[in-house]
Every structure is written in structure tokens, then in C-alpha cells.
C-alpha positions, -999 to 999 in steps of 0.1 A, spaced: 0 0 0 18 34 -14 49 13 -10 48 -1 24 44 -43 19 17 -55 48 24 -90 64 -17 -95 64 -44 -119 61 -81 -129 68 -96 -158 81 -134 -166 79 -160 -153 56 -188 -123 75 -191 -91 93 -153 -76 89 -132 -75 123 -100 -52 119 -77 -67 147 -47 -37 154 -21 -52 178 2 -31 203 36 -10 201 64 -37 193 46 -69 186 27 -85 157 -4 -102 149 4 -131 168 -11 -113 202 -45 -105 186 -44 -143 166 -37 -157 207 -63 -137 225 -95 -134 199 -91 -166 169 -105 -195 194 -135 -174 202 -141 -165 166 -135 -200 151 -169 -211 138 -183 -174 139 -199 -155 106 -168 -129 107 -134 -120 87 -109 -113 104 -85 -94 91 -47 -97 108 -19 -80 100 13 -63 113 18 -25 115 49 -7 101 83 -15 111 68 -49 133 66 -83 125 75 -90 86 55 -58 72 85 -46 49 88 -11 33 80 12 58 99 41 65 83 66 49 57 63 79 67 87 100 40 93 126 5 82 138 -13 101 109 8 87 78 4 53 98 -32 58 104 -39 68 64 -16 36 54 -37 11 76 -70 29 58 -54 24 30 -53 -16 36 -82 -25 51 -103 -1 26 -103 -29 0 -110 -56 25 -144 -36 39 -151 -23 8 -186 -6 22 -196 -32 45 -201 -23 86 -174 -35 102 -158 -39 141 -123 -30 153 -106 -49 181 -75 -32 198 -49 -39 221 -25 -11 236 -12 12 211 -36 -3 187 -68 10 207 -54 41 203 -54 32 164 -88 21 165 -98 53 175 -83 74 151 -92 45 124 -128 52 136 -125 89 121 -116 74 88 -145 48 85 -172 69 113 -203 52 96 -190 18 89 -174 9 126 -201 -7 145 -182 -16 176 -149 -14 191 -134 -40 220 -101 -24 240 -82 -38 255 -56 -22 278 -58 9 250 -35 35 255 -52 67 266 -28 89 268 0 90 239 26 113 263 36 85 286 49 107 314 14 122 313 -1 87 320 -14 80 357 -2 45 365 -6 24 395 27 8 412 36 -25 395 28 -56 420 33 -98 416 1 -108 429 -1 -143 416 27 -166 417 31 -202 409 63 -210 432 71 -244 418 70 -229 382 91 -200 393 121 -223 407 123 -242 368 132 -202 355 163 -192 355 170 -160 378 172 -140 352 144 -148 335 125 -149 362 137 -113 374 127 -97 341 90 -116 341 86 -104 379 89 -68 359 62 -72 340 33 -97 349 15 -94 381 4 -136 380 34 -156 369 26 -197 358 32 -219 332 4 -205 315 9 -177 314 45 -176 305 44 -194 274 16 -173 261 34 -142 265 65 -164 247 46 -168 216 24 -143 214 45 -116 227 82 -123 232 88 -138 194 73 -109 181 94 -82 200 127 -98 185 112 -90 147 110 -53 152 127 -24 140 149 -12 172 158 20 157 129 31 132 105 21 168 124 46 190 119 73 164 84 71 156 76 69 196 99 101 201 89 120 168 51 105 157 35 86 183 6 111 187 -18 117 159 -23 153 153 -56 158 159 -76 142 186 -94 101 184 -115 108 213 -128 145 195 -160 126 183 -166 100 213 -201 111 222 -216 106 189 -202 73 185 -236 55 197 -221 23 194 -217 -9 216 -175 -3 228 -158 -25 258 -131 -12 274 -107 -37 296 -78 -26 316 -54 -42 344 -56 -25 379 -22 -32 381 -10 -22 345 19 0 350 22 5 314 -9 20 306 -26 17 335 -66 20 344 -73 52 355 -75 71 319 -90 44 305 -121 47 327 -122 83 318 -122 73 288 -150 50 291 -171 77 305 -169 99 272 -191 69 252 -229 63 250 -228 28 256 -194 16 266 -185 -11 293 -152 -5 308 -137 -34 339 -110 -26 357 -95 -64 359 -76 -75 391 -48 -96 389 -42 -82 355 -8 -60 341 -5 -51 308 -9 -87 293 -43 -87 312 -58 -110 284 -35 -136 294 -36 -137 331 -68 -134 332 -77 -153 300 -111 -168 312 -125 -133 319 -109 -119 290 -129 -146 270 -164 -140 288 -164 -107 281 -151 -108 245 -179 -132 240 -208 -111 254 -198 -83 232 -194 -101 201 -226 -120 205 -245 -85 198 -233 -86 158 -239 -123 155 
């Protein structure tokens, strides 16, 4: 699309779903958290991974959120064609799903969030103090110390489970980004230039918001706020639950997905 080669596919014939994955990874963390619940379901998903992650090629002419935004229009326009259609973002990809929203305002028919970022400027972001809450002793003692250390930074509920999730879905995929072009679009292009929440209140829609009370990335706080500016938005604040809240807390994660796809089956 205008030069930048998309690492993308669909599964399943329907409704369209645009899955937009977070800051650093690749498809593989919307494929783990949403596919199972959608096997079987009337809906395409559409998968892919955004410039300068996973194997997307051709890419550095996006600069910032806006040319990023307009590229990923630019992909999925062909795939929606002028069909309604739902969005489904994690992280830095809620925050796309917003601003794709202002691209496509009468076709999106619901959005599902999941630990969205709110706020772009992260020092501007109010986060709660990261805690391990959950952890499965016996499991711990196989990891090596080091290992171990840098999972203690990140998860608040450590298991077998839960660890090689966050392997596949999310560890493999951090190793396949650009290191250098990454840095610079977060310093330099991060933040669109106008505002995705301007248009919030007329967006009459069914939206779930989910964020980790112990998220020390994005945190929960601004995402409730959030909540709060749309007509018909659910927002939980999940316990137990950092910023791979869809993970350790998989069987909520699932329940709730669920109930809010059910309304466009």
C-alpha cells in the first residue's frame, strides 16, 4: 500500500473485524487472545502487522500516527469495501482504533479495547505501582533467575500459563521489530495530530473497554475516563491483571469478548 508491503491476512467469511495489535509486537497477540473465540463465527478477520513490526516490509516513509493511520485505511479499505465492520484493539492499537474510527465513522459498528492506550505522552499517564500478585512458586524455581527477574517486571500472575503465552504471542514478536525506526516514531510520531477521542459522544455504538488494575504501562485510571466519554461503553478494571491482562486473566478476557461479540452475530 503506497509502497509499504503489509504482512496481512483474513480468516473466515462475514461481518469484517480489523484486529490492530500493540507497540512492538505483531499479529500473533490479537491471533492468541481473539481466533478460538471467533473459530466457527460468521466474521473476517483481518490480521496483519503494523509498520516496522513483524514481517511488514517497506516502511519508512511512515513517520507518525497520521501517515500510519492513512496507510492502515489504505489496507483494510479494499477488505471492507462498504460493509459495517468492528475493530478490536490492544494497547497502542486502541489508540489506532480510535483514530481509524474517524476514517470509516459510519461503517465501525463496535470497538473492543483492550488495555488501549489513553494517553500518547507516557509521562502524562497515571499508573498504578507494579505488584506480583499471583505466583506459581514451583513454576518459578524451573526459571532461570534472570528470566524470572525480568518476568517479575512485567506480569503481576506468573505460571506456566501464562509464560508461554506471553512467549509466543508476545516475546517472538518483539525480537522482529525495527529497534531504531520504533524509537523514532515513539519520540517523533506517536501522537496523531488531531484528537481520536474529539467525536466520542456521537459514537452511539456498543464499545468494551478492559484494563489491568495493576497495569503499570498503561494503567486503568484514563482508561475509565475514557470509558465515561461513550454512549454505551462497558469499561472493567480487571484484578490480577498488568499489561498482558488478556492472558492472566484469559477466562475473563474470554467471557467478556464473547458477550460483546454476540451482539453482531
Amino acid at each position: 500500500m503506497n509502497g509499504v508491503k503489509y504482512n496481512s491476512f483474513t480468516i473466515g467469511e462475514g461481518m469484517p473485524i480489523v484486529m490492530l495489535h500493540g507497540f512492538q509486537l505483531d499479529h500473533r497477540v490479537m491471533l492468541g487472545a481473539c481466533e478460538s473465540l471467533l473459530q466457527g463465527k460468521s466474521f473476517k478477520r483481518i490480521y496483519f502487522d503494523l509498520p516496522g513490526m513483524g514481517l511488514t516490509k517497506n516502511y519508512h516513509q511512515i513517520k507518525n500516527a497520521d501517515q500510519m493511520l492513512k496507510s492502515i485505511a489504505e489496507l483494510i479499505k479494499p477488505l471492507v469495501g462498504n460493509e459495517k465492520f468492528l475493530i478490536v484493539g490492544m494497547s497502542y492499537g486502541g489508540y489506532l482504533a480510535r483514530g481509524l474510527r474517524c476514517y470509516f465513522e459510519d461503517q465501525v459498528v463496535g470497538m473492543f479495547l483492550f488495555v488501549p492506550v489513553v494517553e500518547p505522552i507516557s509521562t502524562l499517564r497515571k499508573l498504578p505501582v507494579h505488584r506480583v500478585l499471583s505466583e506459581d512458586k514451583a513454576y518459578a524455581a524451573t526459571l532461570l533467575s534472570s528470566e524470572l527477574e525480568e518476568i517479575r517486571e512485567l506480569n503481576t500472575v506468573i505460571n506456566a500459563y501464562v509464560v508461554d503465552r506471553q512467549r509466543i504471542e508476545i516475546d517472538e514478536a518483539l525480537v522482529l521489530g525495527d529497534e531504531d525506526y520504533l524509537e523514532d516514531y515513539q519520540a517523533n510520531g506517536y501522537k496523531a495530530s488531531f484528537n481520536v477521542d474529539a467525536n466520542n459522544a456521537r459514537f452511539d455504538k456498543p464499545v468494551v473497554i478492559m484494563a489491568g488494575k495493576q497495569d503499570s504501562v498503561v494503567g486503568f485510571e484514563d482508561q475509565y475516563a475514557l470509558s465515561l466519554q461513550f454512549p454505551r461503553a462497558t469499561y472493567l478494571a480487571v484484578d490480577c491483571a498488568a499489561h498482558a491482562m488478556h492472558i492472566e486473566q484469559a477466562e475473563l478476557f474470554n467471557a467478556v469478548f464473547n458477550r460483546w461479540i454476540g451482539v453482531f452475530e
